[in-house]
Backbone as CSV, one residue per row, in Angstrom:
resi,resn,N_x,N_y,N_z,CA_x,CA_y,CA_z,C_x,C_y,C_z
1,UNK,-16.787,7.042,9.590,-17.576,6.198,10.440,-18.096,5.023,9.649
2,UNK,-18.410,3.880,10.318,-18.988,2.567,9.934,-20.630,2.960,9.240
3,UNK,-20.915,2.992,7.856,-21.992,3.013,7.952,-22.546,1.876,7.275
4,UNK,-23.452,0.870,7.622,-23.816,-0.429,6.895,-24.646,0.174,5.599
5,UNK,-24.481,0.106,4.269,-24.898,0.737,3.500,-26.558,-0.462,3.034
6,UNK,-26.817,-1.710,3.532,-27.804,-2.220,3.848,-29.127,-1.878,4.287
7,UNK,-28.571,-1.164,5.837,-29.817,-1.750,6.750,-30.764,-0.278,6.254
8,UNK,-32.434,-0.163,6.878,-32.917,0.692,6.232,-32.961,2.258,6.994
9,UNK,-33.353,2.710,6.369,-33.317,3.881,7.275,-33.724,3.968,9.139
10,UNK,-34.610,3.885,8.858,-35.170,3.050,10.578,-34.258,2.581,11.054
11,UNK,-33.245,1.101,10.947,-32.831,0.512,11.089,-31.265,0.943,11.681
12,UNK,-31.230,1.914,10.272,-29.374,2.770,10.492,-29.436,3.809,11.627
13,UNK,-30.912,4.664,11.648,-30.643,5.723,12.879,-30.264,4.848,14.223
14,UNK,-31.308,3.808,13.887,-31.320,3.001,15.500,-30.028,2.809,16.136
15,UNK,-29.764,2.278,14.923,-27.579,1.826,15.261,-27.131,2.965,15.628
16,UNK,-26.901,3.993,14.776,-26.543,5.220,15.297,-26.720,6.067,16.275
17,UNK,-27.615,5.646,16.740,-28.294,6.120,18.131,-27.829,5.444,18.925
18,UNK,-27.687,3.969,19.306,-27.204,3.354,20.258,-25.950,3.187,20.257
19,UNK,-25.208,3.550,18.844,-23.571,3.324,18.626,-23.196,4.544,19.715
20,UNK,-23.848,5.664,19.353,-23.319,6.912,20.064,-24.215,7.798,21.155
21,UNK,-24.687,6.738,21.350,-25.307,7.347,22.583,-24.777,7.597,24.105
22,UNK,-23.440,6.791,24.103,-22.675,7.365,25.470,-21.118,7.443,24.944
23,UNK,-20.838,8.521,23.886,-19.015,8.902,23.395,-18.646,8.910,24.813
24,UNK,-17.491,8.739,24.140,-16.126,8.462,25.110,-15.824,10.619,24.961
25,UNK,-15.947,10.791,24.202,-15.806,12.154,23.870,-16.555,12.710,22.522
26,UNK,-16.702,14.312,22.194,-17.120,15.308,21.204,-15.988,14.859,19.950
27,UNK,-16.346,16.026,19.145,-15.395,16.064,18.018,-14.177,16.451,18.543
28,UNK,-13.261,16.807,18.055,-11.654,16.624,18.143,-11.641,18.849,19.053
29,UNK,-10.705,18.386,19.594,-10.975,19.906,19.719,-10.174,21.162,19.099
30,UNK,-10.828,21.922,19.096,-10.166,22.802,18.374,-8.869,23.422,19.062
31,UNK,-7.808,23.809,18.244,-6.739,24.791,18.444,-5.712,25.732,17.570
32,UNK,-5.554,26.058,18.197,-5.283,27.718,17.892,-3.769,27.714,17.329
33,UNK,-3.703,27.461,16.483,-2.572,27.344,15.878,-2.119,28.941,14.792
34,UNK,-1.241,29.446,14.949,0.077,30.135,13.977,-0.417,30.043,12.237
35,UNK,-0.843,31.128,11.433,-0.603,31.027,10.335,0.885,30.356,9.415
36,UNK,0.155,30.038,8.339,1.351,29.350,7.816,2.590,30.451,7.440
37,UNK,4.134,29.979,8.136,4.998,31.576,7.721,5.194,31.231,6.018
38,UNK,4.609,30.118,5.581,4.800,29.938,3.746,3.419,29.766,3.384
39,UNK,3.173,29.998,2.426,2.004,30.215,1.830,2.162,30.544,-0.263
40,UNK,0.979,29.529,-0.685,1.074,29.873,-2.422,1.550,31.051,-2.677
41,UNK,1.967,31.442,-4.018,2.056,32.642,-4.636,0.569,32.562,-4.725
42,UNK,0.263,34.367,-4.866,-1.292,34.264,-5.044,-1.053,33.880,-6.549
43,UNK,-2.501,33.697,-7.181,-2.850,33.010,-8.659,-4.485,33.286,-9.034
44,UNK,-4.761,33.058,-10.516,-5.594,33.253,-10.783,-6.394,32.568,-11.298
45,UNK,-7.639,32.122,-10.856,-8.668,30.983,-11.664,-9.057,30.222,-10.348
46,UNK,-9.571,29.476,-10.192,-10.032,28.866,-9.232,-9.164,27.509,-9.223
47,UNK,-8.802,27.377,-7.891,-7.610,26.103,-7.653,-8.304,25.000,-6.955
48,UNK,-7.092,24.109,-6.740,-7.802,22.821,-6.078,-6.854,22.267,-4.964
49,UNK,-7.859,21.791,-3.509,-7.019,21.350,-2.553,-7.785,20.368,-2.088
50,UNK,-7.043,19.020,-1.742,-7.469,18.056,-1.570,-6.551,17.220,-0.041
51,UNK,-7.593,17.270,0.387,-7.877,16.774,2.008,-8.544,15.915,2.997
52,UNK,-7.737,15.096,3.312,-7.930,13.750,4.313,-8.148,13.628,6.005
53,UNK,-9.134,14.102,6.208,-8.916,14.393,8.022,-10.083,13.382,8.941
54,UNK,-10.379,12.211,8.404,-11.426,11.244,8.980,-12.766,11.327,8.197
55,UNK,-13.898,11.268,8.784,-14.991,10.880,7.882,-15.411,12.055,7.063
56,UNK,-15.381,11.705,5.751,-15.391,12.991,4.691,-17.078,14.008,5.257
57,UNK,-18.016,13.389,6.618,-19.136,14.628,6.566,-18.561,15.890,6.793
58,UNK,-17.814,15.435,8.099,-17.631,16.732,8.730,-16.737,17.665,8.005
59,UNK,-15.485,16.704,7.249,-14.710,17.953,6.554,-14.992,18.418,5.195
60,UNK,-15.973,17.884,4.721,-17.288,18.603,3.775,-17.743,20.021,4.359
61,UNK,-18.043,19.372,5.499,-19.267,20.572,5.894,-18.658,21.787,6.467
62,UNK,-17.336,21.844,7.441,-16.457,22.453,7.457,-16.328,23.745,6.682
63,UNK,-15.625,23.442,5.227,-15.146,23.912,4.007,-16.386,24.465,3.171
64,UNK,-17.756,24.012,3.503,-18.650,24.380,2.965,-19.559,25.877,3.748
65,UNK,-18.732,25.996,4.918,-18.679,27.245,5.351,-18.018,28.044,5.226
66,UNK,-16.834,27.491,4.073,-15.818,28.570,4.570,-15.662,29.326,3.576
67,UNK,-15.784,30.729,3.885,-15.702,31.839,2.497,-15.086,31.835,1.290
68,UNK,-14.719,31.746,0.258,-13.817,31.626,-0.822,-13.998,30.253,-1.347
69,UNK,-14.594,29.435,-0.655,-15.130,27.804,-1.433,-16.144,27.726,-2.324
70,UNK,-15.497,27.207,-3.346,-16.824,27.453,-4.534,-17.396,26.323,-4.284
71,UNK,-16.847,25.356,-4.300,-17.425,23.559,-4.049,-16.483,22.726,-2.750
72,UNK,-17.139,21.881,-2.540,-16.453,21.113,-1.463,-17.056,19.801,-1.935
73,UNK,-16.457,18.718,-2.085,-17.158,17.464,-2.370,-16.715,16.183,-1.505
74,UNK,-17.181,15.529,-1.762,-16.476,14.381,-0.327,-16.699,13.289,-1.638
75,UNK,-15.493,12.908,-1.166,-14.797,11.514,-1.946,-13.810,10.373,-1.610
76,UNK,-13.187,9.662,-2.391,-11.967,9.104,-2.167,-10.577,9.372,-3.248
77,UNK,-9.717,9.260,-2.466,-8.322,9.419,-2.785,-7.326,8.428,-2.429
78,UNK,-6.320,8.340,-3.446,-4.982,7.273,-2.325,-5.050,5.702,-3.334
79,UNK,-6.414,5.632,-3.471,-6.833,4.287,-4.451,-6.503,4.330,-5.904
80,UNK,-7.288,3.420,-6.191,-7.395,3.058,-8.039,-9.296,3.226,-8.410
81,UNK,-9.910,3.495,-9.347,-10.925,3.768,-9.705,-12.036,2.563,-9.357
82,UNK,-11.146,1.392,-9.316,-12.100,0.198,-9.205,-12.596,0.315,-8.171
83,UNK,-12.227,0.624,-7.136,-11.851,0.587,-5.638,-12.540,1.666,-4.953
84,UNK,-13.023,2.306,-5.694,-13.675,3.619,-4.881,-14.783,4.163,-4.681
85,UNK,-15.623,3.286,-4.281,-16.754,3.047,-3.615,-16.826,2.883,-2.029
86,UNK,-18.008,3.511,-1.293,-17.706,3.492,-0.409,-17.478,1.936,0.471
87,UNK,-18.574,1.601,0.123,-18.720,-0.652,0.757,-17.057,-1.090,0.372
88,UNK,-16.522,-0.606,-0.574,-15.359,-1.116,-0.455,-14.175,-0.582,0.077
89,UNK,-13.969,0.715,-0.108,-13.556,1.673,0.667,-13.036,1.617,2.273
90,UNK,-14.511,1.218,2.853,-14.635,0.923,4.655,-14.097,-0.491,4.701
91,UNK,-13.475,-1.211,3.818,-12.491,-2.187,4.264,-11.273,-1.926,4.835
92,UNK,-10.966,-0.415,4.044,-9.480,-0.374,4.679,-8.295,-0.670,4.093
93,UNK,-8.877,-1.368,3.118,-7.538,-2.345,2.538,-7.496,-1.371,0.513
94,UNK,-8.201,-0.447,0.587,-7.981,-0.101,-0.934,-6.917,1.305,-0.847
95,UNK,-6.539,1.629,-0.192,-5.554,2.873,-0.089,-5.921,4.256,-0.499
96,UNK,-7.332,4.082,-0.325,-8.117,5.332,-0.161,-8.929,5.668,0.887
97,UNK,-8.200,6.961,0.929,-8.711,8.138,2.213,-10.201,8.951,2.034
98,UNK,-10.631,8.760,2.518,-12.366,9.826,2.692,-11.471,10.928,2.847
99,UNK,-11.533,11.465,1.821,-10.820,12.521,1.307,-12.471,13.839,0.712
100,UNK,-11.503,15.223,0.292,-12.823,16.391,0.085,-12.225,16.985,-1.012
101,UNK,-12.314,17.220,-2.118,-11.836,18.099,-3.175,-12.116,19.449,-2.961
102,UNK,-11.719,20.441,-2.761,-11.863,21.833,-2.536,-11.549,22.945,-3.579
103,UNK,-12.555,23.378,-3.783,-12.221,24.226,-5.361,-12.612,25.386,-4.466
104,UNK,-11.330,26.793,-4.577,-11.402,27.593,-3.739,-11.048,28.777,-5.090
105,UNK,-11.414,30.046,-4.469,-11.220,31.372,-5.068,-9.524,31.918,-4.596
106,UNK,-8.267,31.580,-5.033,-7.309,31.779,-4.502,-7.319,33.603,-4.223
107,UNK,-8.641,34.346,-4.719,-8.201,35.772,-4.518,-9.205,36.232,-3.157
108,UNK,-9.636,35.136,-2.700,-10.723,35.009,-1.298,-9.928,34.542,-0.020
109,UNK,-9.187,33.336,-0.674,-8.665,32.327,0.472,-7.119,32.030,0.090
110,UNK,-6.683,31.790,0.665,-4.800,31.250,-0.310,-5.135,29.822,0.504
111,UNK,-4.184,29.061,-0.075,-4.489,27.451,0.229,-3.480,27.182,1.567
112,UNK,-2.823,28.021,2.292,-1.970,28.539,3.309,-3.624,28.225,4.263
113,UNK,-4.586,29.201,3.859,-5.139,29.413,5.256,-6.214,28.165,5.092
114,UNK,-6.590,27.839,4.024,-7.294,26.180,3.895,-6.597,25.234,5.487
115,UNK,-5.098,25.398,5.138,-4.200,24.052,5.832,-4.467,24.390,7.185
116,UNK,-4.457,26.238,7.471,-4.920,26.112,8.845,-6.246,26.093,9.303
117,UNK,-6.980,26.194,8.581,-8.406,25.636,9.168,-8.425,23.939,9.168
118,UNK,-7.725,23.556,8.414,-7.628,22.193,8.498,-7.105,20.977,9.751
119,UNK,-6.234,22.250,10.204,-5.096,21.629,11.369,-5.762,21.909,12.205
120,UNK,-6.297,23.029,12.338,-6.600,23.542,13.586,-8.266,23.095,14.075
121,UNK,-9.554,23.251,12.874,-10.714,22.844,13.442,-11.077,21.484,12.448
122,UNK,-10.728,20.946,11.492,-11.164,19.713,10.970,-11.017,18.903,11.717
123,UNK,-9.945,18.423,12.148,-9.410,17.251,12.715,-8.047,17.306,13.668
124,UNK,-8.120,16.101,14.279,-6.336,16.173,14.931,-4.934,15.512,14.270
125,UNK,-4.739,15.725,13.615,-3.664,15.668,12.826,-2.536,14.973,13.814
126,UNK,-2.562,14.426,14.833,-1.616,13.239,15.401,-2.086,12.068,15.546
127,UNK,-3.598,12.254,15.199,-4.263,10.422,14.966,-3.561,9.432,14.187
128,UNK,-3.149,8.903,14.587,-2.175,8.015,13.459,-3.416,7.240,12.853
129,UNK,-4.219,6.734,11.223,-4.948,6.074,11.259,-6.675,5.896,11.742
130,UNK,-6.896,7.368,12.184,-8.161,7.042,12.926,-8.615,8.638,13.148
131,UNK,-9.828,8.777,14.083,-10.350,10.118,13.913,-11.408,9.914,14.706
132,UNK,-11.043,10.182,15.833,-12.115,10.378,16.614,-12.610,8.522,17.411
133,UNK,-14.352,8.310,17.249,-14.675,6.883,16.461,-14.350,6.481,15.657
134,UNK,-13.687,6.411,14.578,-13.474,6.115,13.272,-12.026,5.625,12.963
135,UNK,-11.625,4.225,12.788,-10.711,3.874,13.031,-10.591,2.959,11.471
136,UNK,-9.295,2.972,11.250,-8.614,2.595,9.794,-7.922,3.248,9.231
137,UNK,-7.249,2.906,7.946,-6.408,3.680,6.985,-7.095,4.545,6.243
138,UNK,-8.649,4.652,5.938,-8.942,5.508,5.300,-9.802,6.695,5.748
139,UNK,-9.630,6.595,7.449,-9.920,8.020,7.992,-8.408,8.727,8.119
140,UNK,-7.234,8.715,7.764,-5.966,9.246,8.009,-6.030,10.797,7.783
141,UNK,-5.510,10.532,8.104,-4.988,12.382,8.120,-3.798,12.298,6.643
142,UNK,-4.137,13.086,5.734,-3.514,13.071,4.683,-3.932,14.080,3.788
143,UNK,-2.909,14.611,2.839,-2.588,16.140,2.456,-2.275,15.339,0.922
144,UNK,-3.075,15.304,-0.326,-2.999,15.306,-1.444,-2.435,16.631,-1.886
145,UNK,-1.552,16.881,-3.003,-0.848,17.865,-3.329,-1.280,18.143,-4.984
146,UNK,-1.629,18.817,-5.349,-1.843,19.446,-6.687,-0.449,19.659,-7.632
147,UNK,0.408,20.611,-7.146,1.462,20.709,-7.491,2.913,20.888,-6.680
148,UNK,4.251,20.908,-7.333,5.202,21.408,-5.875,5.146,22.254,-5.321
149,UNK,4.463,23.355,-5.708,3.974,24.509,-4.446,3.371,24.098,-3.393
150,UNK,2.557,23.445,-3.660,0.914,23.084,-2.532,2.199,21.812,-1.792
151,UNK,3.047,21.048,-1.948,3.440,19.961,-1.444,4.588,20.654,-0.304
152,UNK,5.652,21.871,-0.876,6.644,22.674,-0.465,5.538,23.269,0.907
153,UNK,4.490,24.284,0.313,3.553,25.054,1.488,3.583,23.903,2.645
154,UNK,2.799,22.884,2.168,2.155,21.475,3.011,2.955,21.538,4.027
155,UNK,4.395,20.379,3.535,5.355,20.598,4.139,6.237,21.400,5.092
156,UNK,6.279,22.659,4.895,6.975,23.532,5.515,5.818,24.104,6.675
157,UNK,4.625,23.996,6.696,3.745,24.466,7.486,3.863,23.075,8.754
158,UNK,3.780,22.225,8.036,3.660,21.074,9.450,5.308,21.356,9.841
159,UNK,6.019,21.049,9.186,7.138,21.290,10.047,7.101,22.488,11.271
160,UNK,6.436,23.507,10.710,6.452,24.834,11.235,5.620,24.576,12.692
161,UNK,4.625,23.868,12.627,3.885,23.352,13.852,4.548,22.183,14.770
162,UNK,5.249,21.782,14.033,5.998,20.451,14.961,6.913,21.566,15.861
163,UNK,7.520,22.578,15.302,8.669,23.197,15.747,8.030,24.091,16.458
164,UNK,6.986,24.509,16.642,5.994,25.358,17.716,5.099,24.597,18.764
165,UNK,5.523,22.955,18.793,4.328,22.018,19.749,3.392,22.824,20.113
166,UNK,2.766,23.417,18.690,1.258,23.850,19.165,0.190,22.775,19.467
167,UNK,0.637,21.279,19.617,0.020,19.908,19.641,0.992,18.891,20.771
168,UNK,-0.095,18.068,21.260,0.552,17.797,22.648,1.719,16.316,21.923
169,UNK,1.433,15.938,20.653,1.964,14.828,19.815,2.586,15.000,18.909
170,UNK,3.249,14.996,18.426,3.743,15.099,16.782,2.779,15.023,15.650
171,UNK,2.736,16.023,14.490,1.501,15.651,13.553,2.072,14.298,12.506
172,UNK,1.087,13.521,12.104,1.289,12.403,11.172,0.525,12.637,9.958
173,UNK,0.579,13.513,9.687,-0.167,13.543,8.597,0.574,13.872,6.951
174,UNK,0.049,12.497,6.179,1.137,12.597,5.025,0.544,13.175,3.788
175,UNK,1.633,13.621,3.443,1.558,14.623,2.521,2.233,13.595,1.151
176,UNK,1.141,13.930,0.256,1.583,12.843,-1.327,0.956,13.729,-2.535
177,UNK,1.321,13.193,-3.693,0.943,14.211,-4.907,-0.703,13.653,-5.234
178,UNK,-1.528,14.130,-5.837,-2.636,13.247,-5.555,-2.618,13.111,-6.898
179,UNK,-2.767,11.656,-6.936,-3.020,10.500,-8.501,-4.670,11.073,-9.242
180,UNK,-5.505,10.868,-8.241,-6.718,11.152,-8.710,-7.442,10.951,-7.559
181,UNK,-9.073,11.834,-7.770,-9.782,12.006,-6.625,-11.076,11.644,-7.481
182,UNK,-11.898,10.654,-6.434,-13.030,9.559,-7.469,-14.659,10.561,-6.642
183,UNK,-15.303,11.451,-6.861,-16.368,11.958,-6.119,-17.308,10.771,-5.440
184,UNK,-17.477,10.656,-4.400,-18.464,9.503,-3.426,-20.016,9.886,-3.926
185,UNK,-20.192,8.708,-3.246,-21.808,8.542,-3.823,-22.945,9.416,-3.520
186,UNK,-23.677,10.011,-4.327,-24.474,10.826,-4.047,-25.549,11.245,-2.590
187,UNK,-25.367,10.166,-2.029,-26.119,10.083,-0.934,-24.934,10.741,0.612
188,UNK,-23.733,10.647,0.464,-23.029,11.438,1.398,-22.620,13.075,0.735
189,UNK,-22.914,13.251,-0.187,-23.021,14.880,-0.980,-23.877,16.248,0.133
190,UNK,-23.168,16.559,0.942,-24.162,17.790,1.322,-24.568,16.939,2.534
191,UNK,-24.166,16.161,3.626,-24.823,14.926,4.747,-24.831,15.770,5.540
192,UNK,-23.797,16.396,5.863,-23.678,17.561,7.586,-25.212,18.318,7.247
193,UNK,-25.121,19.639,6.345,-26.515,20.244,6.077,-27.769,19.701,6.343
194,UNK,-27.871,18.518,5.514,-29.084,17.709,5.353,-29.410,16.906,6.262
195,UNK,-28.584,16.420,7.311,-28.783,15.597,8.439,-28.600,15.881,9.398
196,UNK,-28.630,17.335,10.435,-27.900,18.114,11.161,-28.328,17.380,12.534
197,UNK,-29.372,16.498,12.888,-29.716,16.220,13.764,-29.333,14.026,13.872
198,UNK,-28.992,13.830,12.917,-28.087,12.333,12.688,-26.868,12.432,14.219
199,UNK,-27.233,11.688,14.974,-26.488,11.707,16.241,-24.942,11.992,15.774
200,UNK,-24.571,11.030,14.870,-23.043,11.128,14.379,-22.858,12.540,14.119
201,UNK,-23.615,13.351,13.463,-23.148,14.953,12.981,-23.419,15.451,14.173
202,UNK,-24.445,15.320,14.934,-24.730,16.114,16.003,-23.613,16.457,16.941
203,UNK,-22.570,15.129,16.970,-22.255,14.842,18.255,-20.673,15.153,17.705
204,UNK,-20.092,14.780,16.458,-18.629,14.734,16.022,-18.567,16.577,15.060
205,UNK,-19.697,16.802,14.173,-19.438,17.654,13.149,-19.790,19.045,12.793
206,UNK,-21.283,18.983,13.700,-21.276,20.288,14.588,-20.608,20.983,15.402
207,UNK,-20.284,20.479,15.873,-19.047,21.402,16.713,-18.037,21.583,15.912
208,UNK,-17.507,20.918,14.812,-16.405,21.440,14.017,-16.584,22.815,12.970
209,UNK,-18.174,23.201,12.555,-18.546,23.908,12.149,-18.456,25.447,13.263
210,UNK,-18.884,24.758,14.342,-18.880,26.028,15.528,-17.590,26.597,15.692
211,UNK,-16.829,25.409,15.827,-15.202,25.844,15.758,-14.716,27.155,15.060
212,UNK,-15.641,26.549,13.397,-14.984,27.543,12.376,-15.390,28.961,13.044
213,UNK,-16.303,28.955,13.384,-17.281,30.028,13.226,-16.408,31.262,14.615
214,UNK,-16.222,30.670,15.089,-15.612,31.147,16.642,-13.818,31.309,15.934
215,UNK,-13.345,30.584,15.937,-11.307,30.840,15.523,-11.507,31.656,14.266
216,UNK,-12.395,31.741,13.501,-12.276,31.990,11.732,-13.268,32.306,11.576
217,UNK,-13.350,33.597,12.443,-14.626,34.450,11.955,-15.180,35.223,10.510
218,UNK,-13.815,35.911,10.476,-13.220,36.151,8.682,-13.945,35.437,7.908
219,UNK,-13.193,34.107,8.003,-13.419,32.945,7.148,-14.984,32.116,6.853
220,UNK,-15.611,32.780,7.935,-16.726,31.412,7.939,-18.332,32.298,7.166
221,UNK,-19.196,31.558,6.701,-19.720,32.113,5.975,-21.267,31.055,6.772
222,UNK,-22.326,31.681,6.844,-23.119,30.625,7.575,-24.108,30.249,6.590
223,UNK,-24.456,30.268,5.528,-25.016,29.762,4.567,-23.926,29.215,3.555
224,UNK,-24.069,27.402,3.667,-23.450,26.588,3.391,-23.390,26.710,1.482
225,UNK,-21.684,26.379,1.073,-21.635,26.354,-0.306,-21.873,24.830,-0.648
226,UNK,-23.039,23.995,-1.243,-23.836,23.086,-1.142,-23.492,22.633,-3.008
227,UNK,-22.983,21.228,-2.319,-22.844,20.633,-3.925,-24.120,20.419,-4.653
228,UNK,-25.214,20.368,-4.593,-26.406,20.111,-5.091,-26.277,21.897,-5.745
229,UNK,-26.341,22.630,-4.827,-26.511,24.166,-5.986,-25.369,24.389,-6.775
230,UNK,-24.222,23.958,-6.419,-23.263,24.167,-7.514,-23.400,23.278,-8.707
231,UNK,-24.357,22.499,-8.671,-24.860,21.628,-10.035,-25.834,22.726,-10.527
232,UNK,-26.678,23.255,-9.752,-27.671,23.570,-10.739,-27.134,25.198,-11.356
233,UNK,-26.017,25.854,-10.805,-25.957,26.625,-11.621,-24.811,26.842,-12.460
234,UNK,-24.019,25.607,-12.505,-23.538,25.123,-13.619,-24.084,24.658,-15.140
């Protein structure tokens, strides 16, 4: 989402309040999609998955419910280091995605069932470019890859959904090796939690949390894994 990193607090709810005070629609809706028939070898140590599905709150906050997540961070990806800030970022023009680094317990979660919480309650994965309100190249739907496993899984799972039109569109969502992932500015760290009543979360990112909670009961954990405590007990 557009946020003027300027105006003052007062100032930004106001916008936000009147930006979204009559949606065209909620967050994206959820569906019920098919486990992945490929999935990692299991492994040991804590891994990393990195993920592009529109404005990095909601798919922060998401993942920060979800069992086996040690950290979830919201950032950018796709760019160069100069470039990865958010004011510059919301141009559009630096080739970075509001992207989430995901450091998961592969003996909790396999990165198989990450992709389907991803497909199924993050976002809609046939947005070409956009997400919801949120329109540009760096809300995309996009699948950073760690290694050729995570790119092979990626891959073979969307195919696997194109070939099941569990989606009324084709998915667009690209899958690339990820160069590097730059952590965003401290002030969007932990935003869903801390702002639960910010019209934008209220109205787009809450319900993506409910989602989890309802399809991925297993999975969902209701006391949030919060980048601020994974600092302090590091």
């Amino acid at each position: 989402m557009r946020r003027p990193v300027a105006l003052s607090l007062f100032a930004a709810t106001a916008a936000l309040t009147l930006a979204f005070a009559m949606p065209s629609r909620a967050a994206e809706d959820a569906v019920v999609i098919p486990t992945p028939a490929m999935d990692a070898a299991p492994a040991s140590g804590i891994q990393t998955a990195v993920i592009a599905g529109g404005c990095f709150w909601g798919v922060q906050g998401v993942f920060q419910h979800t069992a086996g997540v040690v950290n979830a961070v919201s950032g950018y990806a796709g760019g160069t280091k100069a470039t990865a800030d958010y004011q510059t970022v919301s141009s559009g023009r630096t080739g970075h995605a509001e992207s989430v680094e995901i450091k998961y317990d592969p003996k909790k979660i396999s990165y198989g069932k990450i992709l389907q919480i991803y497909f199924s309650v993050v976002h809609d994965p046939t947005q070409l470019n956009r997400q919801g309100p949120d329109v540009g190249s760096q809300y995309r739907s996009a699948i950073f890859t760690t290694s050729d496993e995570q790119k092979k899984v990626a891959e073979a799972y969307i195919a696997q959904l194109n070939g099941a039109r569990v989606f009324n569109k084709p998915i667009v969502t690209k899958v690339g090796a990820l160069e590097a992932f730059y952590p965003a500015e401290a002030y969007h760290q932990d935003y869903l939690t801390l702002h639960p009543n910010q019209p934008y979360i209220a109205y787009n990112d809450l319900p993506k949390v409910e989602n989890l909670k309802k399809l991925f009961a297993d999975n969902y954990i209701e006391k949030p894994t919060l980048v601020n405590a994974s600092k302090a007990t590091n």
